[in-house]
C-alpha positions in Angstrom: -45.7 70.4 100.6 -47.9 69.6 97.3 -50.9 68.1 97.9 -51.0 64.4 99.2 -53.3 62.5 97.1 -55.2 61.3 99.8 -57.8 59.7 97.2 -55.9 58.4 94.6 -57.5 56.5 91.6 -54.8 54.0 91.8 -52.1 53.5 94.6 -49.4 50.8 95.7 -47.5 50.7 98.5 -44.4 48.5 99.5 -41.5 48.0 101.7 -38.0 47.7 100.6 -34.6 47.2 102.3 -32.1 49.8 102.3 -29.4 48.4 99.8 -29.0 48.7 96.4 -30.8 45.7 95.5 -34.0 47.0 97.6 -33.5 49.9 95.1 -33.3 48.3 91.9 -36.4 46.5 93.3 -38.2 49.4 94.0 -37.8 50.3 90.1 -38.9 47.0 88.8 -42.2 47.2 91.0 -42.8 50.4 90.4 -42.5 50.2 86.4 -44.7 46.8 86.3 -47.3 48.4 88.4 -47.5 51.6 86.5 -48.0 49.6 83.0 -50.3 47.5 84.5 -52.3 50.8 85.2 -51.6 51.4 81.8 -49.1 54.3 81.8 -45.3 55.2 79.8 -43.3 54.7 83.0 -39.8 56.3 81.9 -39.8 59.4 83.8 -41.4 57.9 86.8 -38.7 54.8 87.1 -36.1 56.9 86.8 -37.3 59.2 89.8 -38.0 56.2 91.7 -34.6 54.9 90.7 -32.9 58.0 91.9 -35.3 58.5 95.2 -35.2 54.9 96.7 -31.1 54.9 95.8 -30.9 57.9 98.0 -32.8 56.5 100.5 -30.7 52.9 100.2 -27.5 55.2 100.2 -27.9 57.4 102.5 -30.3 55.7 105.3 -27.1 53.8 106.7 -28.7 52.6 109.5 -29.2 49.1 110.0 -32.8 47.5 109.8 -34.1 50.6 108.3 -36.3 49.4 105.3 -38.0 52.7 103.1 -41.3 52.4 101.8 -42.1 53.2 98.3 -45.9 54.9 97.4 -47.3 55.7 93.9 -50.1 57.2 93.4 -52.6 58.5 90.5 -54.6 61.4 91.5 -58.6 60.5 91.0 -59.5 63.9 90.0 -55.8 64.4 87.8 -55.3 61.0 86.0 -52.5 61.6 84.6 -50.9 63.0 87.7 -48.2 60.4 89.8 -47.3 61.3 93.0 -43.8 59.2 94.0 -43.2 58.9 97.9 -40.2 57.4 99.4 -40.1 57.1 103.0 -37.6 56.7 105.4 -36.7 56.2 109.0 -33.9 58.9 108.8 -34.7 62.1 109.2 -30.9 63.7 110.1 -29.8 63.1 106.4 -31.8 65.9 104.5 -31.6 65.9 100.8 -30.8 68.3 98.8 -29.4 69.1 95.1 -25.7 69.3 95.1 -24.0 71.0 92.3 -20.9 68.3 91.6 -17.7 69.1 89.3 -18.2 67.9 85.6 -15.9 64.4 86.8 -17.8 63.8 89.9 -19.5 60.1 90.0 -22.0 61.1 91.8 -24.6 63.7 93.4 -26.5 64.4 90.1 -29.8 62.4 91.0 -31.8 65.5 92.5 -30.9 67.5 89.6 -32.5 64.8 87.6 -35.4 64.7 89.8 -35.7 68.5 89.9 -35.5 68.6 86.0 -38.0 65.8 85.2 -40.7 66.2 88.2 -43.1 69.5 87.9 -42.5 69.5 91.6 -40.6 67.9 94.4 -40.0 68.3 98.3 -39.0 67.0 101.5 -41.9 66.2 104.3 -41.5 65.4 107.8 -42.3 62.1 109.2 -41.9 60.1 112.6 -39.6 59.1 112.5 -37.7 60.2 109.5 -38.8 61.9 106.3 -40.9 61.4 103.1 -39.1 62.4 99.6 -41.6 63.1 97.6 -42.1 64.1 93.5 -45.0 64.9 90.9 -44.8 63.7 87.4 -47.3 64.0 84.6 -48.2 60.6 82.9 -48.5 59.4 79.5 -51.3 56.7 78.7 -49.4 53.8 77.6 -51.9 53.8 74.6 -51.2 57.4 73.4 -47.6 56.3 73.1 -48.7 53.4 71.1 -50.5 55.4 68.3 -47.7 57.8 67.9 -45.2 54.9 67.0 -47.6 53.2 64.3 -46.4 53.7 60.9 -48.0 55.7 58.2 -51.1 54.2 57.0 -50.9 51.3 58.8 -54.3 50.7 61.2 
């Protein structure tokens, strides 16, 4: 497993039921709270889209909440780690490879694609899905969209 961030510059934690509305939740929080910490947050909300969906998805059990962790890496600021946790640890994921019609099973792929890296960690109970991302400054992006001599 990639390093944890056990020190992280900036960190937030929360609880979220299992459904699809905990999910969508999940992605609200996560983007407000990364552009209050002053950071582009499209690649991340889209990985915590597709993580805490899988979780809400596939964590069928009833009662089971995941918890969603972001954290900035002190020494690496513009390294995010994405945790989502839950209480279900027979449902592994993994990427699926679906038919070019399929509805579904493409949100690892996504993850894979976007994330430097990504894994699986063990928990008790259950398991931790877990991604890296590189982050821009919310600033940066702002300079590169100003017009030609404008200041």
């Amino acid at each position: 497993m990639a390093e944890q961030c056990p020190d992280p510059k900036h960190e937030f934690k929360e609880l979220f039921s299992s459904t699809s509305r905990g999910a969508h939740l999940a992605r609200v929080s996560a983007t407000q709270r990364l552009a209050e910490w002053g950071y582009v947050t499209d690649i991340a909300a889209l990985i915590v889209s597709e993580l805490a969906a899988n979780a809400a998805t596939h964590c069928l059990a009833a009662h089971r909440d995941f918890l969603l962790r972001l954290a900035v890496h002190a020494h690496s600021p513009a390294l995010l780690r994405i945790e989502v946790s839950d209480a279900c640890g027979e449902a592994r994921p993994k990427p699926r490879h679906p038919t070019g019609d399929a509805e579904s099973g493409r949100g690892l792929l996504l993850v894979g694609a976007m994330a430097i890296a990504w894994g699986v960690g063990e928990r008790t109970p259950g398991k931790t899905v877990w991604a890296q991302v590189l982050l821009e400054p919310a600033a940066d992006l702002d300079q590169g969209r100003r017009e030609p001599g404008l200041t």
